[in-house]
N, C-alpha and C positions, 0 to 999 in steps of 0.2 A: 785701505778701505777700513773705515773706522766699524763698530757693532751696527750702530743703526743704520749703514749702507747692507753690511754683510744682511742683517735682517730683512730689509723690503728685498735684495736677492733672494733672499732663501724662501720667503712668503712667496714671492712670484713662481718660483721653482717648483714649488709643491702644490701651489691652490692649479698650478697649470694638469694637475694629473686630478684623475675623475674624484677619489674621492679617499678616505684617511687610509685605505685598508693598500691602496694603488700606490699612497707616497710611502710606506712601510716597505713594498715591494721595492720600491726605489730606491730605497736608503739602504737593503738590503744586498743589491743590484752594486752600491758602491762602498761598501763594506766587503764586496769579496775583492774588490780593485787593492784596498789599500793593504798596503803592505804590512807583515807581521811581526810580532818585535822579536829580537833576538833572545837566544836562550839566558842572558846576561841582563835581562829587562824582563824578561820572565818568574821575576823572582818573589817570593812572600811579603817581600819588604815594598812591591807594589801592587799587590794584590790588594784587591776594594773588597775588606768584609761584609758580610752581609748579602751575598750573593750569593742565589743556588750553581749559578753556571760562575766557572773564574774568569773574574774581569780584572785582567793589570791595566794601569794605567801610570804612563811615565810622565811627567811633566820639569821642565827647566825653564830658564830665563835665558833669552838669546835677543842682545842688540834692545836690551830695555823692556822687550816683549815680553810674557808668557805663551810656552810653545808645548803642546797636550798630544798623544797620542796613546792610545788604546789597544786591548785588545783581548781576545775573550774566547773562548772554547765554545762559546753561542754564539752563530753569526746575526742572530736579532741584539742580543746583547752586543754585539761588534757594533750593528750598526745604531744604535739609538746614541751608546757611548761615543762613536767615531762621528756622529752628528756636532752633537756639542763640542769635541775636542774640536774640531775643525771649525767650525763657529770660533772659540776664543783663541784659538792660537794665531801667536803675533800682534797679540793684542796686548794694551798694557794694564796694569796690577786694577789701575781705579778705575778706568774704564770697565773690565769687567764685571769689577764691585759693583756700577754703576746698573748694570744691564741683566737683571736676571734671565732665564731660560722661559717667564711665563707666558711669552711671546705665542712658545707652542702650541699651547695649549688648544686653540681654536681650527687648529691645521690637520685635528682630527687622528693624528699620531696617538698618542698617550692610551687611547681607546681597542685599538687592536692590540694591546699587548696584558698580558700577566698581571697579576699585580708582583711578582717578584720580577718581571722587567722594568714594569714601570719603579721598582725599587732601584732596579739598579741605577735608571737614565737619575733620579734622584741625590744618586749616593754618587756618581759620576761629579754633577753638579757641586757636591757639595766640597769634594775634593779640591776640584777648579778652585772652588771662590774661598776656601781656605790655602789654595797655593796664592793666590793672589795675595788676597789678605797678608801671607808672613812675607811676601815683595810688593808691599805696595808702600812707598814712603812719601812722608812728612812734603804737603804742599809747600 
């Protein structure tokens, strides 16, 4: 499933719930499912500065793809961060260049949180599309 598939999913998925405060619940809801990284992926070398709560974030290339996972000592931080990763992973380099996160915007998310979460889902993003960026090659 390319971005713009995973996207009209993921619109559907959340405009389906009453309203921005209800898909946050939600994202929250499957932020405690996903699993957490190991003490070996836990480390400062992926830790996203800039964050009051610690958000690591492990990212590789598998099969051409980029492949993102998360995770964080704030399970809102979890889940905003574990949004995105799971939106771009298995995706490849230009494509995600191609598709920023401003999608969300309208989905009423961004507005329930912090401005140091909303920092984070930020600094999340920016991670991605600079792992992308140093694997994306020459058309």
């Amino acid at each position: 499933m390319n971005l713009a598939e995973k996207q009209v999913q993921l619109t559907a998925e959340l405009t389906g719930l009453k309203n921005g405060q209800d898909r946050l619940a939600s994202l929250v809801q499957k932020a405690r499912a996903r699993p957490v990284l190991g003490p070996e992926q836990r480390v400062d070398a992926n830790l996203i500065p800039g964050c009051l709560a610690k958000l690591w974030l492990v990212a590789e290339m598998r099969n051409g793809g980029c492949v993102f996972a998360c995770d964080s000592d704030s399970l809102v931080v979890k889940a905003v961060g574990g949004l995105l990763c799971e939106f771009y992973s298995g995706q490849a380099p230009r494509e995600i260049l191609a598709h920023d996160p401003s999608f969300l915007a309208p989905l009423g998310i961004s507005q329930h949180l912090t401005p140091n979460r909303r920092n984070a889902l930020s600094r999340v993003w920016e991670h991605i599309r600079q792992f992308a960026e140093n694997h994306a090659t020459d058309p």
